[in-house]
C-alpha positions in Angstrom: 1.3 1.2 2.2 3.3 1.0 5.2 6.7 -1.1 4.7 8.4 -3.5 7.0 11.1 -5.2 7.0 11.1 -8.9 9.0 14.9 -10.3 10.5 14.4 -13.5 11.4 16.5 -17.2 10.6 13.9 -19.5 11.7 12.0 -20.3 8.7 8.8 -21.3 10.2 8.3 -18.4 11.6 9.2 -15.9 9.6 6.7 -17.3 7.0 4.3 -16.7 10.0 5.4 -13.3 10.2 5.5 -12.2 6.8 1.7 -13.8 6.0 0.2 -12.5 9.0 1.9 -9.1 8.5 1.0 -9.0 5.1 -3.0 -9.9 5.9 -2.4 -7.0 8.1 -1.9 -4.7 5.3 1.7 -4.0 5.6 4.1 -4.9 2.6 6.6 -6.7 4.1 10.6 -7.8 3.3 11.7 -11.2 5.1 15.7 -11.9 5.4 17.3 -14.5 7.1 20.5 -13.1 7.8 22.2 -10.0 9.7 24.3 -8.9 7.0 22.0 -9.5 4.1 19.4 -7.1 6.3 22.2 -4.3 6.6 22.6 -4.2 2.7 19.1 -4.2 2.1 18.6 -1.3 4.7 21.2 0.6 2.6 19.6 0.7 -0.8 15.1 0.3 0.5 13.4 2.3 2.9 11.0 0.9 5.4 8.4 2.0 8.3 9.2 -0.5 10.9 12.2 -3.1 11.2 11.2 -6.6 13.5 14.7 -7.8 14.2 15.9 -11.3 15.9 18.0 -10.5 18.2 20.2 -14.3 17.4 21.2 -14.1 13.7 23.7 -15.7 11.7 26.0 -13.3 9.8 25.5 -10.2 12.0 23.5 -10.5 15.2 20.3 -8.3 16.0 22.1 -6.2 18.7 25.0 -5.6 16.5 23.2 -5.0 13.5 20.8 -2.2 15.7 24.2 -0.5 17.2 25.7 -0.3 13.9 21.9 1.2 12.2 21.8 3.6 15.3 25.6 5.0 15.0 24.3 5.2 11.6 22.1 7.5 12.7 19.2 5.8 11.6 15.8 6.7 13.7 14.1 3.7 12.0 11.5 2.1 14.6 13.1 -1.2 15.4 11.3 -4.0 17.5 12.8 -6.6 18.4 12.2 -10.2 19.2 13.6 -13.0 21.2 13.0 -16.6 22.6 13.8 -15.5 25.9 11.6 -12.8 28.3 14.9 -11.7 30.4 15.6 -8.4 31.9 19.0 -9.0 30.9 18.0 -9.3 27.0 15.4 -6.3 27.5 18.5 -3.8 28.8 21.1 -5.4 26.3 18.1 -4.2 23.2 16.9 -1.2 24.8 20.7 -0.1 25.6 21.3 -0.5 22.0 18.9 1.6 20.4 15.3 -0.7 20.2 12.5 0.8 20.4 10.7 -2.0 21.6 10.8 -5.7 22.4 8.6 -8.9 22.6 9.2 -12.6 23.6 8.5 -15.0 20.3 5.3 -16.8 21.9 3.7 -13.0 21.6 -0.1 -12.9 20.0 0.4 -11.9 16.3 -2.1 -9.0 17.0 0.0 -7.5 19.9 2.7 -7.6 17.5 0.8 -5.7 15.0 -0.9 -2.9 17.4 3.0 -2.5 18.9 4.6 -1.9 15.4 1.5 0.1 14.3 2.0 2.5 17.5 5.4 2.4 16.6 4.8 3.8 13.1 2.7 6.6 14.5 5.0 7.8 17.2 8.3 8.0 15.0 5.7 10.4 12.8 6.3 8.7 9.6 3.1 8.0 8.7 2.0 11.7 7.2 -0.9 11.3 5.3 -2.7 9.1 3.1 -3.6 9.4 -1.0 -5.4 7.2 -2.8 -6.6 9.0 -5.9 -8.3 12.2 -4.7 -9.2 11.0 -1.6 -6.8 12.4 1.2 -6.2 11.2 4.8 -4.4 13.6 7.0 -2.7 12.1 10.1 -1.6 15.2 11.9 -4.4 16.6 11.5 -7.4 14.0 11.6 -8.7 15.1 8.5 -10.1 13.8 5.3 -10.3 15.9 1.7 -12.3 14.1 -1.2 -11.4 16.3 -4.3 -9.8 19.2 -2.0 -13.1 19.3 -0.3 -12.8 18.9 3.8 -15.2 15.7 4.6 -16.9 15.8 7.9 -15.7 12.1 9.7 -15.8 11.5 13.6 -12.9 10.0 14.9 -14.2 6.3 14.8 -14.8 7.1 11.0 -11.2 8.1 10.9 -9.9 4.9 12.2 -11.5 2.5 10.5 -11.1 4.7 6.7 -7.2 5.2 7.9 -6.9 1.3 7.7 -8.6 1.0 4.9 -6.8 3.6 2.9 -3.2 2.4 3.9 -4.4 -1.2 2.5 -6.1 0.0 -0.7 -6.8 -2.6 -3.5 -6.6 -5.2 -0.6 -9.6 -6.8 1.3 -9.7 -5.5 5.6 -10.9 -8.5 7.8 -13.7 -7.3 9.4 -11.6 -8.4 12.7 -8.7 -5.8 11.8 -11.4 -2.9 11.5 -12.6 -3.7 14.8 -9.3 -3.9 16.1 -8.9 -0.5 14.8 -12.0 0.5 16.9 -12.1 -1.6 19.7 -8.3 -2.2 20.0 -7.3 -5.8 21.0 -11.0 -5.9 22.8 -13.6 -7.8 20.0 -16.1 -6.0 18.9 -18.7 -9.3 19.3 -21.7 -8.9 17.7 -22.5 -5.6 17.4 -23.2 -3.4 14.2 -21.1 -0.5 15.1 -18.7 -1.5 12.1 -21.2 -1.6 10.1 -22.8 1.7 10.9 -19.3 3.5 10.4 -18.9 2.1 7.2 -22.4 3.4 6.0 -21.5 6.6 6.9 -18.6 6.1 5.3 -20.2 5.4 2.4 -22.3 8.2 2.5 -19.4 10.4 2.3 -16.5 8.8 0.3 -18.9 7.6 -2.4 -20.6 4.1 -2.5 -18.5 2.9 -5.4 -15.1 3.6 -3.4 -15.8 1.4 -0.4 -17.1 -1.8 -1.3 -18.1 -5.6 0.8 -16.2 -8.7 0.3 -19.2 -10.8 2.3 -17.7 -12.8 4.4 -14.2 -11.3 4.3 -14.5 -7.5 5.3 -14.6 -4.4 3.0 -12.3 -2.6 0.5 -11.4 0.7 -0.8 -11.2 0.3 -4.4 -8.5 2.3 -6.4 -10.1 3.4 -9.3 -14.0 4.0 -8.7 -16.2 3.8 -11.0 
């Protein structure tokens, strides 16, 4: 499961964060404070950091210098209350990799920190018992044996994998497929996760009605 770690004071919202991050699929760290981040960054490693820039303790632009003369590469986004071209050059200048105002959509917060992820190359592959995802290459083993899956397939068993044991919302699959563009009505979900099925074994991917779907970690 992909880890992040969320820097942020206000309370509210980074209980906002951390739930909607979490129904993402991503196992996520909240801390309040600048210094209390930089000591946890010492001893855990994460995917993604979404960093306040306004912190008490150790400010977000501090904190980011002081990670990137640490030679970190860590994908860092960071957040702020104000959409200035001053605050954009001050956290680009010191090492972010990207940056969004608070009032941003939780789901363009999501796809940003998931393209993060993939661009710093960190995500590798997937395992979840003999079932194997391949990132570099697009591929999928089940029991060392290559599986035939279009790239659609891919997408939607690549979220599913990295959330094992937890139910998808059908609206993340979609995401997945679609991007931030709904999917409406349509059955292509559902088509991709028959042949899904089909492939991976019916007992490994299983419907939450109502919810969304679920790879289950020990298959019966």
């Amino acid at each position: 499961m992909l880890k992040l770690l969320i820097v942020e004071d206000d309370v509210a919202l980074g209980a906002g964060l951390q739930a909607a991050l979490t129904d993402a699929g991503f196992e996520v760290q909240w801390v309040i404070n600048g210094l209390t981040a930089w000591d946890v960054l010492q001893k855990s490693s994460f995917h993604a950091m979404v960093l306040d820039i306004t912190l008490p303790g150790l400010d977000g632009v501090t904190l980011l210098k002081r990670l990137r003369t640490d030679a970190s590469t860590l994908p860092v986004l960071m957040l702020t209350a104000r959409d200035t071209t001053r605050d954009k050059v001050q956290c680009f200048e010191a090492g972010a990799d990207d940056f969004l105002v608070k009032t941003t959509d939780v789901e363009e917060l999501i796809a940003r920190l998931r393209a993060l992820i993939r661009r710093s190359g960190q995500t590798g592959h997937v395992q979840v018992g003999d079932l194997t995802l391949d990132v570099d290459t697009q591929s999928v083993l089940l029991a060392g044996q290559l599986l035939n899956v279009s790239g659609s397939e891919f997408k939607v068993l690549r979220v599913l994998m990295e959330s094992a044991g937890q139910v998808v919302p059908r609206s993340r699959l979609e995401q997945a497929l679609f991007g931030l563009k709904r999917g409406g009505e349509s059955n292509v979900l559902e088509v991709h996760i028959h042949h899904l099925r089909q492939k991976i074994g019916e007992s490994r991917l299983k419907t939450v009605r109502g919810v969304g779907y679920t790879i289950v970690l020990a298959p019966q």
